[in-house]
C-alpha positions in Angstrom: 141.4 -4.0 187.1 141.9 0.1 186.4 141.4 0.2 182.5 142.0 3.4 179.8 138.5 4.4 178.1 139.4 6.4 175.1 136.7 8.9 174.1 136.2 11.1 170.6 134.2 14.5 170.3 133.4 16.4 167.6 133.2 20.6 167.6 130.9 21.2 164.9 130.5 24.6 164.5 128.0 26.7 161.9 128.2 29.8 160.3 126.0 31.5 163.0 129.0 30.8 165.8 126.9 27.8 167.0 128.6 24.5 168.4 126.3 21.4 168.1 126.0 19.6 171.3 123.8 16.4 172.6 121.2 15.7 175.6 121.5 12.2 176.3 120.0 9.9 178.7 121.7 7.1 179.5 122.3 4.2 182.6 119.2 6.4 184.5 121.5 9.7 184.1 120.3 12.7 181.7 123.6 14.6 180.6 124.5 17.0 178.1 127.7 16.7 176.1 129.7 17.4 172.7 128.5 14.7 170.0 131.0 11.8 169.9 131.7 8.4 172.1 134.2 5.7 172.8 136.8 4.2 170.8 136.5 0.5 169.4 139.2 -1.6 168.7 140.8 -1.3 165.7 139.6 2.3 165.1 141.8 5.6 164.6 140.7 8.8 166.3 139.5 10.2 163.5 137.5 7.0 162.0 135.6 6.5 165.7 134.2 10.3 165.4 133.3 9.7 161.3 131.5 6.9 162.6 129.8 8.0 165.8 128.5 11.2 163.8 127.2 9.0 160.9 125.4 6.8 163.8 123.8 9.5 166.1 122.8 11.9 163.9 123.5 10.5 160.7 125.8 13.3 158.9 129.0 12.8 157.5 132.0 14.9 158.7 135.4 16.2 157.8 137.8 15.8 160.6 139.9 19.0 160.3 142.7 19.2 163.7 142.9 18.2 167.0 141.3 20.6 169.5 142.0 19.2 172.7 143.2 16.2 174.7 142.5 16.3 178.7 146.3 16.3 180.2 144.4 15.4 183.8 143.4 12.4 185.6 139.8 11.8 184.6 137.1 9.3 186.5 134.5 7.8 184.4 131.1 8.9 185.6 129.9 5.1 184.4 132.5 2.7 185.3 134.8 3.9 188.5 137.2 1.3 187.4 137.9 3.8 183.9 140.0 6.1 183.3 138.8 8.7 180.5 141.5 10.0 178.4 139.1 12.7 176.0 140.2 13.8 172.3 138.4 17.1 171.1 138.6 17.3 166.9 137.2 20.7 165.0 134.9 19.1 162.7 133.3 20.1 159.4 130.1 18.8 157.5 128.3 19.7 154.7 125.1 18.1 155.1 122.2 20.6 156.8 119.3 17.7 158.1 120.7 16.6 161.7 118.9 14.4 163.3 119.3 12.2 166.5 119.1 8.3 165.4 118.7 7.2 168.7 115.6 8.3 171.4 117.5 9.0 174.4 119.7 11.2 172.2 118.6 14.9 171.0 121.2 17.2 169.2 120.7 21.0 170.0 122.7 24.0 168.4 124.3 26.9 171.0 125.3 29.8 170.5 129.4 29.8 171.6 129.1 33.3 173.0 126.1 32.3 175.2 127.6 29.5 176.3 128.4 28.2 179.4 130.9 25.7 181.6 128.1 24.6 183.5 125.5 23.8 180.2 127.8 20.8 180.3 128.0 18.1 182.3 131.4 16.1 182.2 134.6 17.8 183.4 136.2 17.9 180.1 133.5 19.4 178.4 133.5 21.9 181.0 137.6 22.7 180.0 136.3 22.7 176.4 133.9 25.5 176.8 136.4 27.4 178.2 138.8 27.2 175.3 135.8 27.6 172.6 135.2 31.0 174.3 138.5 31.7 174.1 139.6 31.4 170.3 138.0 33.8 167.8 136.4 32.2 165.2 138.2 31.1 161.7 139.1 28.0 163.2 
């Protein structure tokens, strides 16, 4: 059975034009990716990224507008049977300490400009960069 896996990232940017991104390893795969993850039931968009930036690196954020939403078909890398449908939100926080909660998970900052498509690793992330480097800042 083909099912829809809803996914939730978070573009937290700092004053220095730096977007916060994650290594991860997970299911024997090492992958780098915007921080964020999937969807539970009963969650809104916006309460699944509160939630996965308060578990993986334990800040609090302010969900400010929708970035992005993939309009293609996308596999998931995990489950073949998925099909990823990716929301991108511009996020704010006011805490400074970030830290990864989890070991297989390390937050990193980068500068935008520097940047790359391929310093990704998912498809829609890739799409992402492209767009970041495309808007000025003043989000």
């Amino acid at each position: 059975m083909h099912l829809f896996n809803l996914r939730v990232y978070g573009l937290l940017i700092n004053q220095q034009d730096q977007v916060l991104l994650m290594d991860e390893k997970r299911f024997g795969k090492s992958f780098t990716k915007f921080p964020g993850g999937g969807l539970e039931w009963g969650e809104g968009l916006e309460d699944c990224l509160i939630r996965e930036f308060r578990e993986e690196l334990g800040l609090n954020i302010t969900v400010k507008k929708l970035f992005y939403v993939n309009p293609f078909f996308v596999q998931s890398a995990f489950n073949t049977q998925e099909q990823l449908i990716s929301f991108y939100y511009l996020v704010d926080s006011t805490d400074s300490i970030i830290h990864a909660t989890f070991t297989d998970e390390q937050p990193r900052w980068c500068l935008i400009e520097s940047l790359m498509k391929d310093d990704l690793t998912f498809q829609v992330d890739k799409e992402v960069v492209k767009l970041l480097k495309q808007k000025k800042r003043g989000f």
